[in-house]
C-alpha positions as CSV (number, residue, x, y, z in Angstrom):
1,X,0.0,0.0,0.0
2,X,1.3,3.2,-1.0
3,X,2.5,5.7,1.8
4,X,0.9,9.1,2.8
5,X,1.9,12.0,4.1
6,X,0.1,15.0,5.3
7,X,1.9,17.8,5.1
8,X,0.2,21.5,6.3
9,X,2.5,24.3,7.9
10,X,2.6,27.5,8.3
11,X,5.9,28.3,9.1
12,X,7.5,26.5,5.1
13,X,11.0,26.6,6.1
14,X,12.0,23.1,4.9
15,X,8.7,21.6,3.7
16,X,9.5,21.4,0.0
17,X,12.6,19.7,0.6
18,X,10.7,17.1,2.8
19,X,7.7,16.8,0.3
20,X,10.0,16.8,-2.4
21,X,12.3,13.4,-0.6
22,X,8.8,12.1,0.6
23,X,7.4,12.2,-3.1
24,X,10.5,10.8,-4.8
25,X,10.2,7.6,-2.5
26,X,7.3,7.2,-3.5
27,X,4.9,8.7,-1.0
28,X,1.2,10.2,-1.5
29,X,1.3,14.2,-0.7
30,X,-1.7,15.2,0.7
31,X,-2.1,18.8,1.6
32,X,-4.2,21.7,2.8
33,X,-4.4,25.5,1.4
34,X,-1.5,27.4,1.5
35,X,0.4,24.8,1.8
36,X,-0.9,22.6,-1.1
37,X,-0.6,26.1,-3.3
38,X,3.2,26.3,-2.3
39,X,4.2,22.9,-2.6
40,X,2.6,22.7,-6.3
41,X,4.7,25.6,-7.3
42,X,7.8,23.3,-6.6
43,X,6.9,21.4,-8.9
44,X,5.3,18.5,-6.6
45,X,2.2,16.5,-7.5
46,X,-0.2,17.2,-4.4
47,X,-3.6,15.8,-2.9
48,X,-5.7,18.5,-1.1
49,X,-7.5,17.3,1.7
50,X,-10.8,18.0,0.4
51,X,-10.5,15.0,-2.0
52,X,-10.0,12.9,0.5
53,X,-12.1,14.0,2.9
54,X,-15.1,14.9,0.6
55,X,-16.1,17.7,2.1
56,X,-14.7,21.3,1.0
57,X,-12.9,23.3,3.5
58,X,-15.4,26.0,4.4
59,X,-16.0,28.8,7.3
60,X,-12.9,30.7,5.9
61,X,-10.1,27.7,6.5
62,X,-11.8,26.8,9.8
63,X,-12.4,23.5,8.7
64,X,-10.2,21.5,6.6
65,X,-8.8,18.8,8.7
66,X,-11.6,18.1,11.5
67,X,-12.7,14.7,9.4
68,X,-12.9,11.1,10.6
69,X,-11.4,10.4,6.8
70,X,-8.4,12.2,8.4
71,X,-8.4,10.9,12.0
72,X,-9.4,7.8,11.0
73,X,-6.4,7.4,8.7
74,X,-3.9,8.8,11.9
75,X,-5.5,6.9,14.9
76,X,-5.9,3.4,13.4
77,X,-3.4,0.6,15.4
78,X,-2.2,-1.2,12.1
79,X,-1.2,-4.0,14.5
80,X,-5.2,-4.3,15.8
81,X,-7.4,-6.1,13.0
82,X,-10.3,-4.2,14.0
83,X,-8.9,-1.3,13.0
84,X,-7.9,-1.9,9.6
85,X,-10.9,-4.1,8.6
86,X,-12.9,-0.5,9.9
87,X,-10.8,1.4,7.5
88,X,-11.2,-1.4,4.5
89,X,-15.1,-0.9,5.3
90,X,-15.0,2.6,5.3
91,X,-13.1,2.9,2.1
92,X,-10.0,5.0,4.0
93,X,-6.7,5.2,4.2
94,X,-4.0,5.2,6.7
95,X,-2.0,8.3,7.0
96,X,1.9,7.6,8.1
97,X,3.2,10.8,8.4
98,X,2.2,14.4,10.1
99,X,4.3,17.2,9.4
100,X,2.5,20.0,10.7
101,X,3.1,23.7,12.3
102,X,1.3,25.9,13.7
103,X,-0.2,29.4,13.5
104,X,2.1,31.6,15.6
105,X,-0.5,32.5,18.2
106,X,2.9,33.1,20.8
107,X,4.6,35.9,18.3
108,X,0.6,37.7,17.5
109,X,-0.1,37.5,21.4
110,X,3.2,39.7,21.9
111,X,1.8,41.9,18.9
112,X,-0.8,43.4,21.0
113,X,-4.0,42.8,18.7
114,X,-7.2,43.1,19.5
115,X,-9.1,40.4,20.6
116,X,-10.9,39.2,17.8
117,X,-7.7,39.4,15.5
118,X,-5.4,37.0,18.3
119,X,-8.6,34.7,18.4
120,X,-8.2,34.1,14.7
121,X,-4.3,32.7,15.4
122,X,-5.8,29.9,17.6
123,X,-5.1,27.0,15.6
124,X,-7.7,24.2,16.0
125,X,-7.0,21.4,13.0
126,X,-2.9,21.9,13.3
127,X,-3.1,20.5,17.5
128,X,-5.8,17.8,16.9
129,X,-4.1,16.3,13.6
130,X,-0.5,16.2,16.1
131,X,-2.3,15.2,18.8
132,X,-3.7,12.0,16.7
133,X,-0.6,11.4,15.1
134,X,1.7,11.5,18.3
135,X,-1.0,9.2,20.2
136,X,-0.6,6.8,17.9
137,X,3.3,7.1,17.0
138,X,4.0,3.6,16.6
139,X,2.3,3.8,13.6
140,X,2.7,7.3,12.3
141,X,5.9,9.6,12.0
142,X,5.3,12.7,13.9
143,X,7.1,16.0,12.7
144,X,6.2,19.7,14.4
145,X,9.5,20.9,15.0
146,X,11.4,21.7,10.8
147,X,15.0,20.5,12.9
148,X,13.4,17.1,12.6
149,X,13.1,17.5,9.2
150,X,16.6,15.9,8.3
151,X,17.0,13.5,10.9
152,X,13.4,12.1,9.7
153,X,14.3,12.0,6.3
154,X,17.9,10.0,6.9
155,X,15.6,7.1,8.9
156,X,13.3,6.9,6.2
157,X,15.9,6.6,3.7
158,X,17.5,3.7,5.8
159,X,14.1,2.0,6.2
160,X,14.8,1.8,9.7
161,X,12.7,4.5,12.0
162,X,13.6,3.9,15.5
163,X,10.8,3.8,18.2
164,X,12.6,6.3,20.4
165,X,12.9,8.1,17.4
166,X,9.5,7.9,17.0
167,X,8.7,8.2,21.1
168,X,10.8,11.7,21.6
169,X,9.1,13.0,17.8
170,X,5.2,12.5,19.9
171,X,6.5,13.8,23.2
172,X,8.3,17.0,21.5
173,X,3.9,17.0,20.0
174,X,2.4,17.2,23.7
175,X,5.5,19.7,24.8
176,X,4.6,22.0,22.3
177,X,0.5,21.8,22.5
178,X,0.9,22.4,26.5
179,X,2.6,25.4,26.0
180,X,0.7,26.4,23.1
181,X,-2.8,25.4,25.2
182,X,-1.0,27.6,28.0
183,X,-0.3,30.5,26.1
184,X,-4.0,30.7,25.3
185,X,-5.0,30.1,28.3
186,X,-3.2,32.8,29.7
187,X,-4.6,35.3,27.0
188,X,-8.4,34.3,27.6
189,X,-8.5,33.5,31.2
190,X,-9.2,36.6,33.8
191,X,-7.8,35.0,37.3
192,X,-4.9,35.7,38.4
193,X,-4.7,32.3,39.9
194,X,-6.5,29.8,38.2
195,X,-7.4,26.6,38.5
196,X,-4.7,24.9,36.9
197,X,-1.7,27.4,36.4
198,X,-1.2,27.7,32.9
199,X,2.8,28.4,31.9
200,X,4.2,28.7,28.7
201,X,8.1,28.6,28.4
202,X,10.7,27.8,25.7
203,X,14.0,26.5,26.2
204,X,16.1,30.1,25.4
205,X,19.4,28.0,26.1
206,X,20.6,25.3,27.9
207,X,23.7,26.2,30.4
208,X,26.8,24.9,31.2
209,X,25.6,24.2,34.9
210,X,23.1,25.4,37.5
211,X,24.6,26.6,40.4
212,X,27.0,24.3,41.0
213,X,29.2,22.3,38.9
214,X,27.2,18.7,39.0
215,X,23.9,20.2,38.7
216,X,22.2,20.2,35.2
217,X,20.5,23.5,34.0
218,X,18.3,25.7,31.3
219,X,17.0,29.0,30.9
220,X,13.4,28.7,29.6
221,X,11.3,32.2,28.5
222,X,8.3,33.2,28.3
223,X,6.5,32.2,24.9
224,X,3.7,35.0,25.3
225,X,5.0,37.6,27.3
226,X,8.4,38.6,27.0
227,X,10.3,40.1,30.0
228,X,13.3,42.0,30.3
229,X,15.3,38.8,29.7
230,X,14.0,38.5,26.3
231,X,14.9,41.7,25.5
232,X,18.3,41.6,26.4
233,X,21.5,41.6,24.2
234,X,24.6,40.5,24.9
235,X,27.6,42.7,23.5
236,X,30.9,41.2,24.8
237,X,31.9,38.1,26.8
238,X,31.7,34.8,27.8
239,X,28.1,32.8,28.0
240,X,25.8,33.2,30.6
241,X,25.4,30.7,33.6
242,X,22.6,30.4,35.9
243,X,24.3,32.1,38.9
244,X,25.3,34.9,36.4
245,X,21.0,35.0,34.8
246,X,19.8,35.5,38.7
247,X,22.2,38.1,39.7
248,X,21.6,40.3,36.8
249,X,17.8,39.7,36.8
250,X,17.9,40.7,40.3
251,X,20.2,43.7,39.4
252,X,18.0,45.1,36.7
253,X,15.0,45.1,38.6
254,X,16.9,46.9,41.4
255,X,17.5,49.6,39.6
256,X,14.4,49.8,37.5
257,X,12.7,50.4,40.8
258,X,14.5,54.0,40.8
259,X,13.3,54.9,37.2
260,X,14.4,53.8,33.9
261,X,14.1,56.9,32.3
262,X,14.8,55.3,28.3
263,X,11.2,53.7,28.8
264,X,9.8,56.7,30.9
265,X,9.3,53.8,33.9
266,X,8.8,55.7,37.3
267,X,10.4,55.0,40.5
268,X,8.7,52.2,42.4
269,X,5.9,54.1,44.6
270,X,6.4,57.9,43.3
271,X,2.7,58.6,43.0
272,X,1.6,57.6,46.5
273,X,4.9,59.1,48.3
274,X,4.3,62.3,46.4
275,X,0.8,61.8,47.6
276,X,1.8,60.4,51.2
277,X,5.1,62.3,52.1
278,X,5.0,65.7,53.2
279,X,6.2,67.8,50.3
280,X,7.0,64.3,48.4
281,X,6.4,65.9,44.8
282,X,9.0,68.6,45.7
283,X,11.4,65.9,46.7
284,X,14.7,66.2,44.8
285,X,15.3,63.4,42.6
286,X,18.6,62.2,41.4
287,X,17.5,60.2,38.3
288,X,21.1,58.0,37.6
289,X,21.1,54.6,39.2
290,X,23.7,51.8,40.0
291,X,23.1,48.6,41.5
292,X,26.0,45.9,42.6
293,X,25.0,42.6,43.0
294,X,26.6,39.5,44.8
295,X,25.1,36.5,45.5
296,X,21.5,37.5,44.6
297,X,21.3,40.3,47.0
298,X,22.7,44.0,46.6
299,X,25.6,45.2,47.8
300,X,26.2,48.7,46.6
301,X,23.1,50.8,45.5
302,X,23.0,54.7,45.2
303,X,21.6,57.5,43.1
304,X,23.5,60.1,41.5
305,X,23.4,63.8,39.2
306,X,25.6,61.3,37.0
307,X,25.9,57.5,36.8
308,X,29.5,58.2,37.6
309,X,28.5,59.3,40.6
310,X,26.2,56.5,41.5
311,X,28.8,53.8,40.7
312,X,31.6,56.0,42.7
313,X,29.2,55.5,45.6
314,X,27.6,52.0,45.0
315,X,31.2,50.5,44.9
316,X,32.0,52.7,48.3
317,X,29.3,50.7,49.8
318,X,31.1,47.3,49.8
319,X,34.6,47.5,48.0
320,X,35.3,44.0,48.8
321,X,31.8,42.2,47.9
322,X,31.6,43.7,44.3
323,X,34.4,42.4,43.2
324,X,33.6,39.7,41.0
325,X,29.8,40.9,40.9
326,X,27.2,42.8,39.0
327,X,26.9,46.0,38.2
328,X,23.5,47.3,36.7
329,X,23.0,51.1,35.6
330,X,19.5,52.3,34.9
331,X,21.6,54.9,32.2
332,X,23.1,54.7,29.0
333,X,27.0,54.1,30.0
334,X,29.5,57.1,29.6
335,X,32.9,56.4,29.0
336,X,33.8,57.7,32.3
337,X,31.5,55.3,34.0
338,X,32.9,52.6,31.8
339,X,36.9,53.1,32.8
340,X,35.4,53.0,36.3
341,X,34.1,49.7,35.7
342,X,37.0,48.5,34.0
343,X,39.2,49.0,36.9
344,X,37.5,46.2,38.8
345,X,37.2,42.5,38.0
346,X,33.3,42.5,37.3
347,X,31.1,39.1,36.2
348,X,28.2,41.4,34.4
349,X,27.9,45.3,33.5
350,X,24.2,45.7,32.6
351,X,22.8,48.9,31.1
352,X,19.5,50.4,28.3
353,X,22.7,51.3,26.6
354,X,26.4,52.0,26.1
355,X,28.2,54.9,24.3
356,X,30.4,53.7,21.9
357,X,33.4,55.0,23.7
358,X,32.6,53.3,26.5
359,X,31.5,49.8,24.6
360,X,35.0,50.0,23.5
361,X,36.7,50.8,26.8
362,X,34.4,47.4,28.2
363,X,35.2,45.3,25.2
364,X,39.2,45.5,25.9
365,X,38.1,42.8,29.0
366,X,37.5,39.6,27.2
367,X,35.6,37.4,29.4
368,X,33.7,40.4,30.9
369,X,29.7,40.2,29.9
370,X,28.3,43.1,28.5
371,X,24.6,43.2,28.5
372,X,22.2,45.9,26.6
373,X,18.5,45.6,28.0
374,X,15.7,47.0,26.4
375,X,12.9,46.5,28.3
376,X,11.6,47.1,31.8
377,X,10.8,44.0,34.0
378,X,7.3,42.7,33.8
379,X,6.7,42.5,37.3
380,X,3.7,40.6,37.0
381,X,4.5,37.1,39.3
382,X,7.2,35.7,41.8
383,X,7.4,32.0,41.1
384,X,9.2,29.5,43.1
385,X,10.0,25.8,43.2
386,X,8.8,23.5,46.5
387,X,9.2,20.2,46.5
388,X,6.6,18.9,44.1
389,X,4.7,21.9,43.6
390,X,5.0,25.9,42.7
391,X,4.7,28.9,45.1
392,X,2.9,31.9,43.1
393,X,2.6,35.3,44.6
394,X,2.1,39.1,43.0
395,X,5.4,40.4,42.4
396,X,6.0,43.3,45.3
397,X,4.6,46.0,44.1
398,X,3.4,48.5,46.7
399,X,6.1,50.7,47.8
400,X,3.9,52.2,51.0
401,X,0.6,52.4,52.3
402,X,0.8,55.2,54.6
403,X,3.3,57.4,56.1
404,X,2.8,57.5,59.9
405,X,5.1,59.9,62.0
406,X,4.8,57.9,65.3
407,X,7.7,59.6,67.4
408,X,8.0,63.4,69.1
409,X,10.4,63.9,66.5
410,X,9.4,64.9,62.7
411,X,11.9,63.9,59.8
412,X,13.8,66.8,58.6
413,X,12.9,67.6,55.3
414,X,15.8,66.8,53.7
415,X,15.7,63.4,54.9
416,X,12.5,62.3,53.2
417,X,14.6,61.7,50.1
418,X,17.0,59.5,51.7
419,X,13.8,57.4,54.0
420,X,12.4,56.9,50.4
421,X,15.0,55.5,48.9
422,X,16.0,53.6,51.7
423,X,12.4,51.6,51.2
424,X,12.9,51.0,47.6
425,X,16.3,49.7,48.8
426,X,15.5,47.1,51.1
427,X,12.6,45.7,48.8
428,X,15.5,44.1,47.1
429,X,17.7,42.9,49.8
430,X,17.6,39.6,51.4
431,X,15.5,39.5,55.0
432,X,16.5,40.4,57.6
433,X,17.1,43.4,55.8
434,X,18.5,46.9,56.9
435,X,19.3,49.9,55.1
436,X,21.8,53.1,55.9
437,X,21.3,55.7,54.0
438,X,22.5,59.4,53.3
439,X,22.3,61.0,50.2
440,X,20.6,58.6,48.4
441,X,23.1,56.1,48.5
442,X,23.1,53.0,50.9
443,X,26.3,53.6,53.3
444,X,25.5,50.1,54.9
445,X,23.5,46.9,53.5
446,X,22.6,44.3,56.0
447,X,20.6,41.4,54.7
448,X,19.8,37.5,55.4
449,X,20.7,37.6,58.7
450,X,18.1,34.9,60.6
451,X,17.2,38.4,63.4
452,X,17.1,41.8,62.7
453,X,19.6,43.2,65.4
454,X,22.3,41.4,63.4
455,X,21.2,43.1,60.2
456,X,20.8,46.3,61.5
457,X,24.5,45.7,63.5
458,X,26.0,44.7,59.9
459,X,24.5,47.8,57.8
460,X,25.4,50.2,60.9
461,X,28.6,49.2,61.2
462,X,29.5,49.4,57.8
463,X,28.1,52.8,57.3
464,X,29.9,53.8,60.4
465,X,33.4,52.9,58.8
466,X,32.6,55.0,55.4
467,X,31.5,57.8,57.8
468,X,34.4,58.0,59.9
469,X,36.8,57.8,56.3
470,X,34.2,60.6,55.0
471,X,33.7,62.5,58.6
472,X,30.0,62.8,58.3
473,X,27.1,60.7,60.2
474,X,24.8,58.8,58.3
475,X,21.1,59.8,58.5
476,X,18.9,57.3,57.5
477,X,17.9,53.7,58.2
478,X,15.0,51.6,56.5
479,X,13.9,48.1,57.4
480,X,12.0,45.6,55.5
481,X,10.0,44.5,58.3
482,X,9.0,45.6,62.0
483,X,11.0,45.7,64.9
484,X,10.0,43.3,67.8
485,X,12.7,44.8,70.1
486,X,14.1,48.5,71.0
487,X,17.2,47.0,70.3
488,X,17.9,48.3,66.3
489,X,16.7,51.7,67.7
490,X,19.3,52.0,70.0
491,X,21.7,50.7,67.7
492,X,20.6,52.9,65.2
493,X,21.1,56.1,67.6
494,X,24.5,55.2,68.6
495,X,25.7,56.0,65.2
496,X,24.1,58.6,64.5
497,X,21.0,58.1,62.7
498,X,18.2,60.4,63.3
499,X,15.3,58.9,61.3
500,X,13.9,55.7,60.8
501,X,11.8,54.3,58.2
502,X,9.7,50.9,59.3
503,X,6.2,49.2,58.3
504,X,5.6,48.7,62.1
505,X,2.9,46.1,63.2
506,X,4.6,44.7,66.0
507,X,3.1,43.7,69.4
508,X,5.9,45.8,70.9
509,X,5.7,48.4,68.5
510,X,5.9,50.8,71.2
511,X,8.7,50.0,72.7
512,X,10.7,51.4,69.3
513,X,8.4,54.5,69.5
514,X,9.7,55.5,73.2
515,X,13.1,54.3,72.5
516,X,13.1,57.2,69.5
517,X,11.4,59.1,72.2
518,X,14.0,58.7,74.8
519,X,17.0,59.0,72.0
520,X,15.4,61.7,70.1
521,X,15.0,59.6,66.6
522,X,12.2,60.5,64.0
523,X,10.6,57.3,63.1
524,X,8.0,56.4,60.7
525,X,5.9,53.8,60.0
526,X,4.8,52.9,56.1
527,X,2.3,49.7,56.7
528,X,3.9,47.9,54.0
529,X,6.3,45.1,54.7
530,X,8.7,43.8,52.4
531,X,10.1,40.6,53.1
532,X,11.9,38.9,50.2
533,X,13.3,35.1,51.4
């Protein structure tokens, strides 16, 4: 009996060449469309579906496929006698071969269309004539992905088609359907948390490791809405690893949270702590930003007139933690900046941009990664792994609820800035998490300590060392969560600080409040907590 193949695909890269190998051995073409249009204009001698089917394709391509002479033809068991005396009385053929594609609903979902227009890039017949095919792969050569193309083509030629050949070809079917079924999912469905969470990712690389040396690893993207990994570009270095991928994903979105004025993205919280702050919308704002990262939690973090600035005081922060680090800019790179950077050994310099000059002055270190991003993050989910299951939560988003003076003391004015940056600062450190701050610049970073007196004793200390080299007091300290003790106040006024920033909430809240009292420290409480394990 003489061998068929159904060949319908949108994306033709490849398809003639199969057709064309598939027809010279021999093999029935049977087509749909577009596709049977384009392979007759190479010259091939094609079946359209409707033939075999008997029934026209109709509602505007809507129907082509859906037929039991088609599903019939991929689902019968050749091996079950039952099956092929059915077929025999129904006057139909089998069907050995799928090769099939389908509309790009991920690429129009990213377009932004309206409704009605993405609807149309749902395909129905493409999934349901894989989905027979792969179920019944033992029988029936499955081909969705054109890089199987030549592999399927030198099996056939040897007459010998391997059933893990044939096994991987159906799962790479279901792989791509879930993800396709997820991605539509995703656009259709109004619930933030569903019933069944829908994910669609694509293997973007696979990596040398994960975050050690024996441990396997791969970055998967999204398929339907692209974050700022997807639209990043790297301009000089060595490949990404999985340590490198979550430092600098954690580094971006540091910074983003001060502004990224390229794609006119606001600090994090400006609207309510112009609304909340006394005289927030007069606040100045320094609009340069530079993060250093280490371990997936910052270590240098300031604001400057100029991103040399910034990085002169993120780097004065912790001199001996960035080295070997990241170093994310929420600016295009100057060439000043740049032979700043270059002075240091540095895993990953991250920016919207670089000068030339300064691309130049980067590119003289081989192995250092340069990485252009283009877009903001998406900030939509935090996702992560338990033991047989997934954690989902709304990404942190809420900068402050309120802004409660709860001491005798008022804030000076000019420390508002400073308080305000110290809260989008610790949002991004690991908890416990404290925050010195003067001059919009962290002087002192303490984070994942297991209590908060050792975090607070970690960031105070440190800003009292740049103080005492700079002979001026810092001003400012923030904290991620509440304080259950007095004891980070009277830490806090021992070096000097004179305001506090704190959600509050604790059962001993007012214990802090007469501390500050006592000490003469402006506190404030915001009612937001930011906790980030």
């Amino acid at each position: 009996m003489k061998k068929r193949a159904l060949i319908s695909v949108y994306d033709k890269g490849g398809a003639a060449e199969l057709a064309a190998f598939l027809a010279g051995e021999g093999w029935e073409l049977l087509s749909t469309g577009g596709t049977a249009a384009y392979l007759k204009g190479q010259g091939l001698a094609v079946t359209d579906v409707a033939e075999v089917t008997g029934f026209p394709e109709c509602l505007d391509g809507r129907v082509k496929t859906l037929h039991p002479a088609i599903h019939a033809g991929l689902l019968a068991r050749r091996n079950a006698p039952s099956h092929m005396e059915t077929l025999a009385r129904l006057h139909l053929g089998t069907i050995d071969l799928v090769c099939v594609n389908l509309y790009p609903f991920f690429e129009k979902v990213q377009a932004g269309l309206g409704l009605e227009e993405t609807v149309e890039f749902i395909d129905i017949g493409g999934p349901t004539m894989l989905r027979s095919a792969a179920k019944n792969f033992r029988d029936v050569l499955v081909l969705s992905d054109p890089a199987d193309y030549a592999a399927a083509i030198t099996h056939i030629k040897n007459d010998d088609i391997p059933l893990e050949f044939r096994k991987r070809l159906a799962g790479k079917v279901f792989d791509l359907t879930a993800a396709y079924d997820a991605a539509i999912a995703r656009y259709l469905l109004d619930d933030a948390y569903p019933a069944y969470l829908p994910l669609s990712l694509k293997k973007a690389q696979s990596l040398r490791y994960g975050e050690n040396a024996h441990q396997g690893a791969a970055l998967y993207l999204n398929t339907d809405r692209p974050g700022a990994l997807a639209g990043m570009t790297q301009l000089n270095g060595k490949e990404l690893g999985y340590n490198n991928i979550r430092d600098l994903d954690l580094a971006w979105k540091t910074v983003c949270a001060f502004g990224l004025p390229a794609a006119g993205l606001a600090p994090a919280g400006e609207a309510e702590a112009a609304a909340l702050v006394p005289g927030g919308k007069e606040l100045p704002r320094k609009t340069a930003c530079c993060a250093a990262v280490k371990h997936n939690t910052p270590c240098g973090l300031a604001l400057g007139d100029t991103l040399l600035e910034a990085y002169g005081k993120a780097y004065a922060c912790d001199p001996v933690s960035i080295f070997g680090g990241v170093v994310a800019c929420n600016v295009h790179v100057d060439k000043d900046t740049a032979l700043k950077l270059a002075e240091l050994f540095l895993e990953i310099v991250i920016a919207p941009g670089f000068d030339p000059a300064a691309l130049d002055v980067l590119r003289q270190k081989k192995n250092l990664r340069v990485i252009q991003a283009a877009r903001p993050p998406l900030g939509e989910r935090d996702y992560a792994a338990v033991d047989g299951g997934l954690l989902a939560q709304d990404a942190d988003r809420t900068l402050l609820e309120k802004w409660d003076v709860v001491t005798k003391a008022a804030p000076l004015a000019g420390d508002l800035a400073d308080m305000l940056f110290g809260l989008r600062a610790v949002t991004w450190v690991k908890s416990n998490a404290i925050v010195v701050v003067k001059d919009q610049a962290a002087l002192g970073i303490g984070g994942g300590q297991t209590n908060r007196i050792w975090a607070a004793e970690q960031a105070v200390g440190r800003a009292a060392a740049i103080c005492r080299a700079a002979a001026a007091g810092p001003t400012v300290l923030a904290s991620d969560a509440f304080f259950p003790f007095a004891d980070v106040v009277e830490a806090a006024a021992k070096a000097g600080i004179r305001a506090l920033v704190q959600p509050g909430g604790s059962i001993r809240d007012q214990e802090s409040i007469d501390a500050c009292d006592r000490l003469g420290l402006a506190m404030v409480f915001t009612g937001t907590r930011h906790f980030k394990h």
